[in-house]
Each structure stands twice: as C-alpha cells, then as structure tokens.
N, C-alpha and C positions, 0 to 999 in steps of 0.2 A: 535516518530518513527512510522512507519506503518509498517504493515506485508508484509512480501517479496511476490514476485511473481518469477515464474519462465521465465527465460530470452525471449523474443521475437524473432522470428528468420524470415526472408520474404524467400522468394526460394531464391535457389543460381545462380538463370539466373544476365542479364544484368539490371533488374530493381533495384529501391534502396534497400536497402537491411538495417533493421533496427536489433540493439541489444541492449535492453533495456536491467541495471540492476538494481537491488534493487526493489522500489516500484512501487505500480498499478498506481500511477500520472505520473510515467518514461514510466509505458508502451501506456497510452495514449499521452502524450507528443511523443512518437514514432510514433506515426500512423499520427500524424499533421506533424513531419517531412517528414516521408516516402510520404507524400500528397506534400510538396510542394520541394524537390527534383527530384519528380518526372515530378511534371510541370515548373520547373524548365531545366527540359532536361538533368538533372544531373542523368544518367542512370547509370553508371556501377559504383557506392558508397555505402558504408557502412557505416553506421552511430552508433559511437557507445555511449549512453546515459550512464555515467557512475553514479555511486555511492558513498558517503562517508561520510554514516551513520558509519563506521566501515574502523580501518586500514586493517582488511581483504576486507572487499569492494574495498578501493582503490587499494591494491595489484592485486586484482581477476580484474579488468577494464584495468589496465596497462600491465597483462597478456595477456589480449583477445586482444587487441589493439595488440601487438606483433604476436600474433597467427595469424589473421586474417592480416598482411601485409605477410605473411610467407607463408599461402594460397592462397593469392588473390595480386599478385605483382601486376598488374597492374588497380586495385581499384582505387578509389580516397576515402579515407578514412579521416570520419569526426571524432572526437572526443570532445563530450560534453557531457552536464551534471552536476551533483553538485561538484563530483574534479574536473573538469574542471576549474567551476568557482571559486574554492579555489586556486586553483595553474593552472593558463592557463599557465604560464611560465616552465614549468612542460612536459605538453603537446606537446607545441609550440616546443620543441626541440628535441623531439620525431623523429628520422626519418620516423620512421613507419604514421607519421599522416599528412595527407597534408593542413588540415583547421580544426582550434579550433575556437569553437563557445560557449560565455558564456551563461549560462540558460533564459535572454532576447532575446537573439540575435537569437537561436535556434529556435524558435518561431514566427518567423518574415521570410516570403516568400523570400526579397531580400539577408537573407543571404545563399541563395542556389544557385544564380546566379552560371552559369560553369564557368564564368571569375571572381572570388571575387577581389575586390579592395584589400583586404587587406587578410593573412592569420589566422591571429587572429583578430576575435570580440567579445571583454569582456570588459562589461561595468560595472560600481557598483551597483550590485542590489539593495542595499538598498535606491538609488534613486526613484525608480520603484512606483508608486501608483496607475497601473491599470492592470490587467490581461487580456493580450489578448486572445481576443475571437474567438472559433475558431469553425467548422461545422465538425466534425467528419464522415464520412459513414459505417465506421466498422472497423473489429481490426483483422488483419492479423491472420489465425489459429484459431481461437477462436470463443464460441459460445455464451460469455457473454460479453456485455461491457461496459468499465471504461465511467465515465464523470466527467469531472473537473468542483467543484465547486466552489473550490478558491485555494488560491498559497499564499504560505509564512506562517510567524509565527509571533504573537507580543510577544510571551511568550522567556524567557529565562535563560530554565534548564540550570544547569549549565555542565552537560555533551555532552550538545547538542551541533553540529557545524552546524543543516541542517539551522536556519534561518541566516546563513550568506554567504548561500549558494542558500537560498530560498527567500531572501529578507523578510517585512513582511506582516503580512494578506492583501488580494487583494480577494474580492468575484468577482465570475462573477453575472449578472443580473440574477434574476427567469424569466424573460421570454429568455432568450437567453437559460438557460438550458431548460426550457420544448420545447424550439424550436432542441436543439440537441436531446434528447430525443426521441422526437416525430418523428424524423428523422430514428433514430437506430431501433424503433421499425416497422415503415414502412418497413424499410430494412429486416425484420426477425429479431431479438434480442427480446428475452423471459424476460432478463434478465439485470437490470441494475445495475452497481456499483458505487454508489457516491465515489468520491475521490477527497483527495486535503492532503496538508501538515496537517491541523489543522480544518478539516471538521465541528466539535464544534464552532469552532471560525468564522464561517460561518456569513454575512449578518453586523457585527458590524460596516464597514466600506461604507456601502449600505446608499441611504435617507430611512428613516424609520427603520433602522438596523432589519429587518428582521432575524428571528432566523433560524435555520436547520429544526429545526422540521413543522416552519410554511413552508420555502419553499418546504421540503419533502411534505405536505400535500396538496400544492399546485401543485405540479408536479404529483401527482398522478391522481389529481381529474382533472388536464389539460389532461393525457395522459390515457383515462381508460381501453384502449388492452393492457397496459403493466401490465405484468403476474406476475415479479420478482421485489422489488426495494429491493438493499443491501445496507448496509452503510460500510464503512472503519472503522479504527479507532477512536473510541470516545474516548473525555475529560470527567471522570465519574463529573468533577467538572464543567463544560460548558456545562449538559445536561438541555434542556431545558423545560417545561412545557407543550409546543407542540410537544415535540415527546415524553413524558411520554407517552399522549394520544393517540398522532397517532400508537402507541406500545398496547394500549388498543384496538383500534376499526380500525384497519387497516391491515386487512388479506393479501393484498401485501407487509407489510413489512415485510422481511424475520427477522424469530426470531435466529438470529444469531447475536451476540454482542459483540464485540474485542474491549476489554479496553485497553488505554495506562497508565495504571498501574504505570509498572517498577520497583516497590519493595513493599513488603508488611510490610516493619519494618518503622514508623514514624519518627525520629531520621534521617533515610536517604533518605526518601521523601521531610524531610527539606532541608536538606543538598542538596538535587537533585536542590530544588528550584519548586517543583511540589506544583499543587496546591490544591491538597487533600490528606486526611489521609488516612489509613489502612483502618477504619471503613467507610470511605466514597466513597470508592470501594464496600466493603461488604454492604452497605446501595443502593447502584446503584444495585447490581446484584440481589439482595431481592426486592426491589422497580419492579424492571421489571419482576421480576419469579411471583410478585403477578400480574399482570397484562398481562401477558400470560407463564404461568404455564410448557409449553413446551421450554424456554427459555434456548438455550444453549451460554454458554460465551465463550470468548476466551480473553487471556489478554500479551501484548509485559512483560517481565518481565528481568530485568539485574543482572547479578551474578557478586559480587567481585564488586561494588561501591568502591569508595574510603573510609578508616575507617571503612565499613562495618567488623564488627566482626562475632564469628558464631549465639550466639543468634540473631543479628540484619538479619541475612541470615535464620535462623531457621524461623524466624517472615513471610519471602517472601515464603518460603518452606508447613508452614501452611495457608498460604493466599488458596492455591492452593482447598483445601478441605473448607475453611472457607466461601469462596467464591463460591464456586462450579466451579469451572474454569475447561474447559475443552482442550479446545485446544491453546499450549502455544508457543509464538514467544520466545525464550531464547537467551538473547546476551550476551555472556561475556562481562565483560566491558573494551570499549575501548578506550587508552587518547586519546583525541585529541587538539591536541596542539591551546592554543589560547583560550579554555574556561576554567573557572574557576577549574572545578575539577582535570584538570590534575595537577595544583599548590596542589592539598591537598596529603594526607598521601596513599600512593598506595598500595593496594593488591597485596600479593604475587603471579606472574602470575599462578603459579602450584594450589593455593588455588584456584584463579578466574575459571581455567579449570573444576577443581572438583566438586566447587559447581555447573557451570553449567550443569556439567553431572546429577550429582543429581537433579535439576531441571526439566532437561529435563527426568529423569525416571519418576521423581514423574507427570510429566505431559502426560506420554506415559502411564501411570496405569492409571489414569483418563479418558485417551480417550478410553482407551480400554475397562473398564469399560462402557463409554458410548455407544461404539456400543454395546456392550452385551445386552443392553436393547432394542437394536431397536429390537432384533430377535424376528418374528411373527409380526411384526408392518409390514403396508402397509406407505410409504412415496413415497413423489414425488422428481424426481430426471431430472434436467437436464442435457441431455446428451453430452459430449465433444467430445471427441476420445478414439480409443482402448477400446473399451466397458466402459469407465471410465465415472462418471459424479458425479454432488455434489447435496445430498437434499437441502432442506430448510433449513435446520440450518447448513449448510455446510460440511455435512459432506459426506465423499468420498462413492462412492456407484459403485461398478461395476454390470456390467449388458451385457451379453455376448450376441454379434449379434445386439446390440442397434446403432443406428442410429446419428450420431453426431446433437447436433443442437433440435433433439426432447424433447417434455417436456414426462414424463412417470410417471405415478403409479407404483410402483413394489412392493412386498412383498420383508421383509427380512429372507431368508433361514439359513443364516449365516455372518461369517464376518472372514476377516483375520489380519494382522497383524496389517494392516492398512486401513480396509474400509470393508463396510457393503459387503454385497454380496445378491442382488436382484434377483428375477425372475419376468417376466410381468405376 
C-alpha cells in the first residue's frame, strides 16, 4: 500500500476536470489524463480515478461518481482506476458514467477521443509488460511533484488486491525519468516525488536491472537545480545498497522514510506473506538513523489481520516506539474478496475498529512528540497553500503570509495539534 494523498481537484470551468483518489501514482496518472483529454477536445469531462486498496475506498469512488453526475448533468463523466479495473461491469452500468476506462487504456491518448468506439475499455492487466511513458508538465494546485517510476507488483500479500489491479512490475527507463524530471524542474518544481506501486521493486525488469537507489543517484547527478528528491513507500526488505548510501552522502535526499510495514507481530507478517520480520523493520529504521541521524520514519500499518490476537496486535502497537515511527498511515483491515486472506479466520469488525483507534493514538503521541522537538529549531519548509507547507522530513509547518510555491527557512515558535508553527 502507499500513503494516501488528498483528492485532486482541476477548476470547475469547461476544461477536463480530474479526481484522483487513493494514491500519489493516481494523482500523477491524473494529470496524464487531464493532458490528453484535453487534447483530445474532450472539454466539458470529469475524470474520476478511483481506488481499491480498501472496501471503503471503493464505497467513497462510487459515492463521488454519483455526487458528481448530480452536480454536473451534463458532463461527460469518465470513471477509471483500480475498481474500475476489478469490476468494469460495475461501473459500466452506472448511469451516472458514460465511458469506463481500465488502468492500460486510461493511459493511452486514443482512449479520450470525443466519439469512443466503444464505452468500455478494459483489457487484462496482467498481459501488460511495459509501462507507458509519459511527459508530465505539472500537477494541477500543487507545488510538488509525483513521477512515475514503475507500475505494478510481482509480490503477492495475501491481503492485497492492488497487483491484480495494477498488473506486475513494469520500470520506466532512467533516462526517460531524468528527461521528466528535468522538465518539472524547468517548469518551477522544488520538489520531486518518486512513486509507483512497489518503488523498491524498481529496475528488476530493466537490461542491467538497475536498483532505486542507483537510478535515485543517477537522477540527481543528471538533474543538479533540483532542490527536493522524496521517495514513497519503501520495501524495508528491497532496500538497496545504493540508496543506504545515497542516504549517507546525499543532502537532496529528503530524510523522510515511509515503511510498508503493515504489522509489527512476525506470526502475521507470515501469514501477510510480507517479506520481512519485525526486527527487519527495526534493523532498516536503525540502519538509516545511523547514517543520517535526523531521520524521521513513517510506516502503512494494518489493525485486526485475520487471526491476529491481542498480543500478536500488542507486537504492531510496540513496533511504533521500537522503531521510532513517527507518522502513521493506519488501515483497518479490509476483505477483499479474491485473495487469500479473506478465506482465513476474520476479526471481530468492532475489535478491528478499536485497535485501529488505538493505533492511530499511539501514533498521534508520537507525532506530537516529534514536533515538540522541532520548537527553537530553524527548518526548511516548502510552501503550498493557506500559509501551510511541509519541511524536510515532511512534516506540516504553517507559516502565515507565506507565499505558495517558495522554499523558506523558518524558525519554530510553536506547534499545534497538527504542525509546527514557523516564523521567517
């Protein structure tokens, strides 16, 4: 899983109009649609990229889909995405939608033509063996942005549905990304965010299978006005030897580190089908604190697994301090029909809720603790909207009269409940 972002939204004129949900790979996948919809001549559409990491994901996509025919009658409204591509038949019967596009086809110029041959295109992903390539210019509202480094998964947790939704690993080239790259940061962008389904799993399928860490090192030293480079979600078990390093001696890379985790009790990291321990989380988060000292974590973690008992949840609860984990993605767990875990012994939903709450406190003490520490600390903080904007290690920083789009020094004064509070 990758960490959510919040929904994408383009103005509400005649142009296309994009709503990404779930992940940062959905919201650049959105800006490639919004680009060829729009050359396309497909002006007055909405595009809606849905989700379906989570049965509340798919509930919340088939909501907005309904909302957004109820605002906008006379739209032409796309619906795609990863439900999509699990249930086009789903969609397809939707009256609210007028053309479903599976997650190949969404990506591809001809299927935005304003006369489609067909209302539904949805092909089998997992034929798929090359990730198209695409030129990015910028990312609607935003002052950072995503780049796609690869698509899909070879791994297969067994609570997971995104690789049959995402097909599997597909890199793009190192020079095609420092060719996007090097584009965004002409364009103004401080700040860039690799993303993809399994970022780790990066280059395997490449000649010379190329690791993350060597192309990070290579994209850096190709592109040297770029100020910010962040990574997504890491495999603590697929990190590589070249991005230990480039973690040691490489001051643009933002020390910010979001583990896909998922539990911290071994017993149900098996059972996940994940392919590291407890200790081999806590061995990755130590391993990089020695090598830049300011290192702050952040890790996906799931409450109520199937079997999970309370010591086995106790085990994910301690992780949180064992680890030093600071900012925490928390997902109840949800079946999803079709992988293996929803066949095994289910949590009680009312348990699953609890412990997620408890989770997410025990992770909302931690973060709060960690701005505590920034007060009287000077950090650099790029700026968003609404005086709001995120430092280096990602964390929320306001800063009142700040300028969207600017890099800044600020001192920390204070903090509230959720972010630092700066002055220049």
């Amino acid at each position: 899983m990758t960490a959510p972002d919040a929904p994408n939204q383009g103005p509400r004129d005649h142009a296309p109009r994009v709503v990404s949900m779930g992940c940062r790979l959905n919201t650049y996948e959105g800006e490639v649609m919004r680009a060829h919809a729009r050359d396309a001549g497909l002006s007055n559409a909405i595009i809606v990229n849905t989700c379906a990491v989570t049965k509340e994901a798919e509930r919340q996509g088939l909501q907005t889909l309904r909302k957004l025919r109820r605002e906008n009658p006379g739209a032409h409204i796309v619906a795609t995405g990863c439900a999509v591509q699990l249930d086009p038949a789903r969609y397809a019967a939707m009256p609210e939608v007028d053309r479903v596009l599976g997650n190949e086809h969404k990506m591809k110029a001809e299927s935005f033509h304003a006369e489609p041959a067909e209302k539904v295109l949805v092909s089998d992903i997992m034929t798929v063996r090359e990730t198209a390539e695409h030129l990015v210019e910028g990312f609607d509202g935003r002052t950072r942005a995503f780049v796609q480094v690869q698509q899909g998964c070879d791994h297969r947790c067994t609570f997971c549905i995104i690789p049959f939704a995402r097909g599997n690993n597909r890199s793009v080239p190192m020079g095609r990304i420092v060719q996007e790259v090097r584009g965004l940061v002409q364009g103004g962008y401080q700040e860039i965010v690799i993303t993809g389904v399994d970022i780790t799993g990066y280059g395997g399928d490449l000649p010379g299978t190329p690791s993350l860490g060597q192309m990070a090192r290579r994209l850096l030293m190709a592109v040297p006005e770029l100020k910010r480079l962040r990574l997504s979600s890491l495999d603590p078990a697929e990190a590589d030897e070249d991005l230990f390093q480039l973690i040691a001696d490489e001051p643009r890379l933002m020390p910010h580190f979001h583990i896909s985790a998922q539990a911290g009790d071994d017993m149900i990291l098996k059972r996940m089908k994940r392919r590291h321990s407890r200790a081999d989380i806590i061995s990755f988060c130590e391993r990089v604190r020695a090598l830049r000292p300011d290192a702050v974590f952040g890790a996906d973690l799931i409450a109520g697994f199937p079997t999970e008992d309370e010591t086995m949840f106790e085990n994910s609860l301690a992780l949180v301090d064992d680890a030093g984990l600071t900012l925490l993605h928390v997902f109840p767990y949800s079946i999803r029909q079709g992988t293996p875990a929803a066949r095994m012994p289910q949590v009680n939903g009312v348990v699953i809720k609890e412990r997620a709450a408890r989770l997410r406190a025990k992770g909302m003490d931690a973060f709060t603790r960690r701005l505590a520490a920034y007060v009287g600390k000077s950090v650099s903080v790029l700026m968003e909207k609404d005086g709001r904007g995120h430092s280096e290690h990602y964390l929320p920083v306001n800063i009142a009269d700040a300028a969207p789009g600017s890099m800044l020094t600020a001192r920390i004064v204070s903090t509230t409940e959720t972010a630092l509070v700066g002055v220049i």
